[in-house]
N, C-alpha and C positions, 0 to 999 in steps of 0.2 A: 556539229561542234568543230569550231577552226581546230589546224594542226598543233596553234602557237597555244592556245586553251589545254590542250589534251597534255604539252608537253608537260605545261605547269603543273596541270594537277598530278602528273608523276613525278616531278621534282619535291611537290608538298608532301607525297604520300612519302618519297623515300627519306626526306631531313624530318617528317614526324615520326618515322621509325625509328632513325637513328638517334634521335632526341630520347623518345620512350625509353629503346636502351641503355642509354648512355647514363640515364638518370634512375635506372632501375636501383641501385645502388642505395640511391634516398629514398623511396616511398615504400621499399619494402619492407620498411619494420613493421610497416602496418597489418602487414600480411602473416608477421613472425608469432609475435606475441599474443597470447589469448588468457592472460590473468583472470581471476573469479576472485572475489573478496568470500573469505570463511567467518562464517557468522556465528557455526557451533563447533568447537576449536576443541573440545574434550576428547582425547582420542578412542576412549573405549565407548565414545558416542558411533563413533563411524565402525565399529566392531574392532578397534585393534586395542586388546588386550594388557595389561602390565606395564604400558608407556604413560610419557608423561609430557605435560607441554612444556618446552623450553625455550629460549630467546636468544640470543648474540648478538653483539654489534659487528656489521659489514662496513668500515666506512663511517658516512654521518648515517646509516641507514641501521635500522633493528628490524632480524628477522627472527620469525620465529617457525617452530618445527616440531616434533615428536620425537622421543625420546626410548627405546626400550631398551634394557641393558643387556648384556649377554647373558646368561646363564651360570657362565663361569669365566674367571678371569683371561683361561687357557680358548674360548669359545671367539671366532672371527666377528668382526661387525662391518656391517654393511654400510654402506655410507651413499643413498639410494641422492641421484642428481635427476631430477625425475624431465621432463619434458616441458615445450612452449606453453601448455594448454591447460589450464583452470588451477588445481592446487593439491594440499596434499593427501584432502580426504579422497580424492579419486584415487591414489595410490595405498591406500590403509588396506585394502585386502592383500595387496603384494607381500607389504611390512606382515600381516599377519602371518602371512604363509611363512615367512621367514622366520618368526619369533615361535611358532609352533614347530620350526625343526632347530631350536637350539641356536638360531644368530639375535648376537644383537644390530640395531636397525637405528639410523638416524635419518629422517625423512625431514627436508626442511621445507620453505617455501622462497623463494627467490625474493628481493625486493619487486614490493606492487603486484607480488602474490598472494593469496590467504590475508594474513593478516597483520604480513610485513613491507613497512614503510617503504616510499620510494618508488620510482618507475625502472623499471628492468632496460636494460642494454645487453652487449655483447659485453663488453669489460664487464660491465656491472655483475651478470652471473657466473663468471669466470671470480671475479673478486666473492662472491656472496660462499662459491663451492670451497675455495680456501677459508673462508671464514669458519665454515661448518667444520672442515676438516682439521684446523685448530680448534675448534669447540670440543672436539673428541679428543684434541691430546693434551686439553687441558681436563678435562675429565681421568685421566690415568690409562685413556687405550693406545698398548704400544702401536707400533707403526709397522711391526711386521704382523699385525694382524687385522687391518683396514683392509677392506675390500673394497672397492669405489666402483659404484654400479650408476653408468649414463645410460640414459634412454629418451631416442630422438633427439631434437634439439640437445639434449643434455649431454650427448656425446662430444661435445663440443668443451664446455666445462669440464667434466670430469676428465680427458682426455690432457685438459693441460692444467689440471691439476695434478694429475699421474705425474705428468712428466718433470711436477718443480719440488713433490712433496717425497720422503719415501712413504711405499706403498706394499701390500704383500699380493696385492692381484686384480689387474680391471675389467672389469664387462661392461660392453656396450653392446645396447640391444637397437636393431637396425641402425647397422653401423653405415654410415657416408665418410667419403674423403673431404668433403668442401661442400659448403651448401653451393656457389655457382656449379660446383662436377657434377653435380646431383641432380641439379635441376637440368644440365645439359644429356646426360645419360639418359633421365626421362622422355628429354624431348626428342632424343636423335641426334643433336647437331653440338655444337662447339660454341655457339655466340658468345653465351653468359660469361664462361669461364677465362675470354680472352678480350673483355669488358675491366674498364676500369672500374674497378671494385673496393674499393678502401676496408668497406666497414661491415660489418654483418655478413664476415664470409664465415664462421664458424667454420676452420681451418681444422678439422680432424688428425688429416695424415700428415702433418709435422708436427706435430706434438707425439701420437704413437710410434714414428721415427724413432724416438731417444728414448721411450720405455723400453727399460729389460726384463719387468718381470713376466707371470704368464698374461697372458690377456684371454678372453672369452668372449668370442663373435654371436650373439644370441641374431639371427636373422632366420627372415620365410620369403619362398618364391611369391607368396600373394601377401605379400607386404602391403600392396597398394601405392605405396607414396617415396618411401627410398627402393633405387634399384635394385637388383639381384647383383647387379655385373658391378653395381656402385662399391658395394661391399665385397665383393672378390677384387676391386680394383686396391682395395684399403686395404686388406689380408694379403698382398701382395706388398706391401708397404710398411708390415706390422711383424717385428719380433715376436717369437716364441706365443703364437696366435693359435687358438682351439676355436673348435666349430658348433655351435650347437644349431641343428637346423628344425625347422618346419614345415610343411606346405600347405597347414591347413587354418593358421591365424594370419589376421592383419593387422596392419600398421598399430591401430590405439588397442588390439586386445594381446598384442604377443608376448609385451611383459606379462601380464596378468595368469595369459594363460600358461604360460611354462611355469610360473609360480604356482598356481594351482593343480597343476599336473604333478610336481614334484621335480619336476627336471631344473627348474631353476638352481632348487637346493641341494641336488646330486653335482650341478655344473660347476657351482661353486667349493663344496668339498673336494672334488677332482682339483682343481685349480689349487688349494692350501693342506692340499693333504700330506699325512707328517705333520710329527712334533715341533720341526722346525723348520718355520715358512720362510721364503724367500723372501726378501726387502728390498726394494731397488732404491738408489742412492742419488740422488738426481744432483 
């Protein structure tokens, strides 16, 4: 092989890098989103209890979701922004575990999730999480007794919805700074995050920036998929921030399983404990 051949094809190799990169930006919604359409929609069908199905408008888009009330007026409710990946009956054993220690629980579906309208974006679930969380304060629940619980992708959402709405307490379970930080910290190196990036960064740590009330870091060292150091990099970044940790679940069981265990619902009493919960004023 001539010298003048060998050059080229390292010049092709390195302008189709930098192309892949540079473009990374655009093709990876594809990689983001993982909707499932819900075809049996009854919640005490998927085991959760005393709820009910409800609907809202997002937009030109209607979503719909699961409903269970609190207990008692004085009882917090949870307001569950659940993750990229299928819909809300995968999350109804969580909501149970909740609704069987006294919360109440709004579990929706994002647009072009379950069995609401529309295709999902970055605005779009950010818009869909504020929709939910005025769905609850037109229902009569005050605002210092919201809990807004992100998990995975949904840390993203819930996180600036914290920051626009008042709120009495947030928990993000496998918490990231930036989806480019995230993906960089996995890999080792810097590229991603120093990549023109516009759209689908699900910007975490500036939104948690400007919350003041308690926040709740639900993370595990075998996470799997967000890093350890990602999440201590975001608790360095996050007011009045608590820790709940793990080492023996991952990425898609670690909601479930602190739910199950009881720890979810101990993390959160800690967080709004007292007659009179915190409210942050955004």
């Amino acid at each position: 092989m001539s010298r003048r051949i060998v050059i080229w094809l390292v010049v092709a190799a390195v302008v189709g890098s930098a192309t892949a990169l540079a473009s990374v930006a655009y093709w990876i919604p594809a990689f983001i989103y993982r909707p499932q359409y819900l075809s049996v929609h009854e919640p005490d069908r998927w085991g959760l209890s005393g709820a009910r199905e409800v609907s809202f408008p997002s937009g030109a888009d209607r979503l719909f979701g699961w409903w269970a009330p609190p207990r008692s007026r004085a009882s917090p409710v949870v307001l569950i922004v659940h993750g990229r990946s299928s819909n809300v009956s995968t999350r109804a054993s969580i909501a149970s575990s909740l609704v069987k220690d006294g919360f109440g629980v709004l579990l929706f579906d994002y647009r072009g999730y379950g069995r609401s309208s529309g295709r999902p974006s970055e605005a779009g679930l950010t818009a869909d999480a504020l929709a939910a969380y005025d769905w609850l304060r037109r229902q009569g629940v005050a605002a210092r007794d919201v809990i807004v619980l992100g998990q995975s992708l949904g840390n993203a959402p819930a996180a600036q919805l914290s920051a626009s709405r008042p709120i009495a307490a947030l928990v993000l379970v496998s918490p990231f700074t930036s989806l480019p930080e995230a993906i960089d910290d996995d890999l080792g190196w810097t590229a991603f995050r120093t990549l023109p990036w516009p759209r689908n960064r699900f910007d975490v740590a500036s939104s948690v920036a400007v919350i003041s009330v308690p926040v709740l870091f639900i993370v595990s060292r075998q996470d799997g998929l967000v890093p350890y150091e990602n999440s201590l990099r975001l608790a360095r970044r996050t007011h009045n921030v608590r820790w709940l940790e793990t080492d023996d679940l991952r990425h898609d069981g670690l909601l479930a399983g602190v739910a199950r265990s009881g720890r979810l619902s101990i993390g959160l009493r800690y967080l709004v404990k007292g007659s009179r919960r915190p409210c942050n004023k955004p």
